[in-house]
Each structure stands twice: as structure tokens, then as C-alpha cells.
N, C-alpha and C positions, 0 to 999 in steps of 0.2 A: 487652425483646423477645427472642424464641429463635425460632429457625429448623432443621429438619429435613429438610434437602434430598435427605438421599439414603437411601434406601427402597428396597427390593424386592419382588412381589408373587411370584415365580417360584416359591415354594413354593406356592402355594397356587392360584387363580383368578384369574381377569381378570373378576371379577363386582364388581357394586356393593357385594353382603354382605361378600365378604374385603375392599374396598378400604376400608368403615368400619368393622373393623376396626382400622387403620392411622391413618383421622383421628378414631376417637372416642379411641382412645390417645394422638394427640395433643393435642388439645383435652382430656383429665385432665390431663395433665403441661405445661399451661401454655403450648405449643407454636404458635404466631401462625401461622405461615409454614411449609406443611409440604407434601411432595414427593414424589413417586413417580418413579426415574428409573431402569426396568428396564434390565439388562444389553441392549445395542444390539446384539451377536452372535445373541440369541434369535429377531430377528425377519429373514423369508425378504429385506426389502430390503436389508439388510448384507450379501450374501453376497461381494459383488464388493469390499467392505472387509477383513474378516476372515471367514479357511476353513481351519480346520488339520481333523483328525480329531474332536479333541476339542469344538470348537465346532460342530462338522455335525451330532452327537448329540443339540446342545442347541438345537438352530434349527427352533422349534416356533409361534412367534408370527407374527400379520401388524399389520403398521401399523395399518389400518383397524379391528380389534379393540380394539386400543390408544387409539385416538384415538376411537372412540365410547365406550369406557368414562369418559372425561375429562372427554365434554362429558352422558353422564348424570348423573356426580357434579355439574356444574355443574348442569344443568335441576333438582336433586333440594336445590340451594341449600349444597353440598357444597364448600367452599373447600381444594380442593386443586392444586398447582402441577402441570402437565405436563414432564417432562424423561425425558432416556435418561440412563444412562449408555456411554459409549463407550471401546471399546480404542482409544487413540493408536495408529495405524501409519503408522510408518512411509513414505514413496510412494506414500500414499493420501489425501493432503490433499485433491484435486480430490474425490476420491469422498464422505469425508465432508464435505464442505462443502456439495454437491449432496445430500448426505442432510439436513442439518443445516437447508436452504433450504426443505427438501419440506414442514415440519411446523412448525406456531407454537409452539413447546418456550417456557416462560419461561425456561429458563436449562436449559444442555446440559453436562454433568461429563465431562469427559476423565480417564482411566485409564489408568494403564501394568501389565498384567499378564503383558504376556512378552517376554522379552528371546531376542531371537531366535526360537528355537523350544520357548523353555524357560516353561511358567508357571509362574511362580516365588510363589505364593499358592497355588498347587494341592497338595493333600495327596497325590496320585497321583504328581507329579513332586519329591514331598520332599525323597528320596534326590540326586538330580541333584544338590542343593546341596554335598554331600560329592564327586562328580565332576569339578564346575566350579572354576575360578578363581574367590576370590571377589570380588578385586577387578575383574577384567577386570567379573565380570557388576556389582556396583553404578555402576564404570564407563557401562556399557551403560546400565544403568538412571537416571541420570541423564543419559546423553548425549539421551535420549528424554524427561527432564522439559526441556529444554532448547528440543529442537526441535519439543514440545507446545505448549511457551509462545509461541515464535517463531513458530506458524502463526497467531496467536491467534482459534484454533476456538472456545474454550470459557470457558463463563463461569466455570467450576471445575474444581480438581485435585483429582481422587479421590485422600485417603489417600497425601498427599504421597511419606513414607518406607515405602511398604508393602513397598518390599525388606527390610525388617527384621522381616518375618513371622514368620519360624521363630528369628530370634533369632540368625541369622548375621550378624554384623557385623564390620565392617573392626576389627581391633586400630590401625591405623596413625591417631589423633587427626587427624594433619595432613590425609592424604588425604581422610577422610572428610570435615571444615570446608571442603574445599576443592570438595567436589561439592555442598556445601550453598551453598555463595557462590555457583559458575557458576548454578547452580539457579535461585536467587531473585535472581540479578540477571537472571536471563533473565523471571524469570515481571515482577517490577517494571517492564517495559519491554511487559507486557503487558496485557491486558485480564482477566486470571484470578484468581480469588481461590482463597485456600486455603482447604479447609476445617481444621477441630479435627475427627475424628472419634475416638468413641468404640470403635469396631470392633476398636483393638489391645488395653482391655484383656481383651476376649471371644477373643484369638489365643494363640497362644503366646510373643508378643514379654512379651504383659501388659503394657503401656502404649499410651499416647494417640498416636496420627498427627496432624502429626508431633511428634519429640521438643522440649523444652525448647529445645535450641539454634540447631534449626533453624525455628523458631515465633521468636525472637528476631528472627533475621533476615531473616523475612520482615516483624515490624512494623517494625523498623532502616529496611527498604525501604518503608514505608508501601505494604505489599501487603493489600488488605482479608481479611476472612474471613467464611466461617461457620458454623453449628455441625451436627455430622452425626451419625446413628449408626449409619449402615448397616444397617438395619434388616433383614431376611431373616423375621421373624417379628412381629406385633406386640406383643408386649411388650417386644420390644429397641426401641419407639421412644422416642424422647429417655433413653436408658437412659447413666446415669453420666455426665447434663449438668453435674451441679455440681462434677466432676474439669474437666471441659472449661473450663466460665466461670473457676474457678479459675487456671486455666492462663493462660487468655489473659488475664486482668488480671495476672498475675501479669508479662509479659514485656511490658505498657502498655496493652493493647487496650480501647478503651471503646465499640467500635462493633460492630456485623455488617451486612454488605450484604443486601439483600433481593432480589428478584426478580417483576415480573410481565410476562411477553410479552414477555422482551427487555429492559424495562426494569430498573435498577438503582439501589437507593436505600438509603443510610447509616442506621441505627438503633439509638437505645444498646443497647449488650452487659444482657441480664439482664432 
């Protein structure tokens, strides 16, 4: 069984023709279980969640749009999952939770894309990374996969280690194991599973989210997973899944989690 949870339509339409597209791509590449879960800043009911500059540029969708295009695919006998994806912030748990209530999502992906007022995946704020501390911000950046886990919002963590985007990473081994430990023992105490996504080797990291050691110990934690590729285009879906399956038997995994309405169910890897 494969799974492709996390997808984007933002390039293109919120019509039936783009969204098949996306599941007839999936359904070639084998794909059972597949997802659409647009960036959650796009649409006008987030805005009392997340508001910088940058996001008010990009805040063009409404729910209601969103949610009738999900249940066309459905009347059209279209098997595709409903979800957002969402920016963790911060002192906004009440908010998203109450966003998170409004809407029958199968399964909702929490994200960490900015540390502080830094987005740190954004090609426009690249530079910033040679400004900043790097340890303060990976710091930052896992003190927030932490207290993600410990709200427990979400049924998934978007692209675990996506601080290691542009390929800045801590020199210091210890530290770094050491924010992968708090990390996953916070997410193991929760209801989140990780995914495997393919998206870093399409980045400049060029590898899988997340890495080998830190995919260890999330199975050490018997923390479930499952397999993503961040799709932004439909030929990136299920794209470089046989790195991903690879990976993840390769550190014990013989399972992935599914999702329908909330619900959540175990199914061999492959």
C-alpha cells in the first residue's frame, strides 16, 4: 500500500480538470491513498492564525471553494482525501483548533515554516540564513516541532527536518541528536505521524525528510508514518517513492498509517 498525503493545487486551479490531474498521476504510480492539503494561509479563514506581509500576498482562497471542489471529486466517484496543510504557530492553538473543528479534513499536516519572523524554506529570505545564528534558529525550529507535537493538532508533521533546506546545518553532531531526541520523544507522546517526504531531494538539501538518523528514531519511538511528496505540480506525485520505501525499511518500517475522516488505520509499507 502507498500513500500521498501531501499535494498542492496552488499552482494551478481549484477545478475538477487540475485536481485529476493529481489523482490520475496517482492512480499510474500505484498510489491507493492520495491527498490534497493546500497551504492553510491561502484561505481568507486563517487570517486571525497566521498574517505576516508575505502571507497577505498569498491569501486568495475561501473554504467554501475548497470544500465544494472535494465533494465534486466525490459525486464524480473521485477518491481523494481532504486536508490543509497548516503553519504551527505558535499562541494560536485555540484558533487553529476551532479552524481545524469547522471542516471534516481526513487527516490535517502541521508545518513549521517560520521561526520567528524568519521563513526559513523561502528563497526570498535565503540570505537571512548567513545573518542568523544557526544554532539559536534550528534551536527555535525544533523548540516548535515540540510544542506542535504537544498540542496534538495534527495528524502529520510536514517534512520533519525542513530546516535543513538550503543545506545549513549544525557542524556540532551532539546538538543536533539532541534536538532530534526532544523532537521525537515529544512527537511519540503524541498523536502525529511523520511523514518520509520526497520534496528534499527536488531542494537544495538533495535528500529525503527526514534524514536517516532522525527516521531511526522516530521508528526506535514506534512513531507511525507516511509517504509524501509534496507535490506542487502533478508529475512530482508519488515522485522518487522507491528512495522513500527504501529508507524506511531500511531503519524497520513495515507499516504506513492511512487516513479517512479522522480515522486512522495501519497498512503494509509497499
Amino acid at each position: 500500500m502507498l500513500t500521498d498525503y501531501h499535494n498542492h493545487l496552488e499552482r494551478g486551479t481549484l477545478t475538477l480538470d487540475y485536481l485529476k490531474q493529481f489523482t490520475d498521476e496517482a492512480a499510474r504510480k500505484g498510489i491507493q491513498h492520495f491527498g490534497i492539503s493546500e497551504h492553510a494561509y491561502h484561505f481568507y479563514q486563517t487570517k486571525n492564525i497566521l498574517s505576516n506581509p508575505w502571507v497577505e500576498e498569498r491569501r486568495y482562497y475561501d473554504m467554501a471553494d475548497y470544500v465544494r471542489l472535494f465533494h465534486e471529486a466525490w459525486e464524480a466517484g473521485i477518491d481523494v482525501k481532504m486536508s490543509v496543510e497548516m503553519d504551527y504557530t505558535p499562541g494560536k492553538h485555540e484558533e487553529m483548533a476551532a479552524f481545524i473543528r469547522a471542516y471534516e479534513f481526513d487527516y490535517v499536516i502541521g508545518s513549521i515554516h517560520w521561526v520567528d519572523d524568519f521563513g526559513i524554506d523561502l528563497a526570498e529570505y535565503r540570505k537571512e540564513w548567513e545573518r542568523r545564528d544557526l544554532y539559536d534558529t534550528y534551536r527555535k525550529y525544533f523548540d516548535q516541532v515540540v510544542t506542535l507535537a504537544e498540542s496534538n493538532l495534527f495528524d502529520i508533521i510536514g517534512h520533519l527536518d525542513l530546516v535543513k533546506i538550503f543545506n545549513y546545518v549544525p557542524e556540532d553532531e551532539e546538538f543536533l541528536l539532541e534536538q532530534y531526541d526532544r523532537a521525537t520523544t515529544a512527537l511519540a507522546n503524541s498523536k502525529t505521524c511523520v511523514e518520509i517526504s520526497t520534496a528534499g531531494l527536488r531542494k537544495p538539501v538533495g535528500e529525503l525528510y527526514p534524514d536517516k538518523r532522525l527516521l531511526q528514531m522516530c521508528y526506535d519511538k514506534n512513531i507511525p508514518i507516511v509517504l509524501s511528496s509534496d507535490a506542487h505540480v502533478p508529475e512530482h506525485v508519488g515522485a522518487d517513492f522507491d528512495k522513500a520505501i527504501l529508507l524506511a525499511k531500511e531503519v524497520g518500517y513495515t507499516e504506513l498509517m492511512t487516513f479517512q475522516k479522522g480515522e486512522r488505520k495501519a497498512v503494509p509499507l509497499g
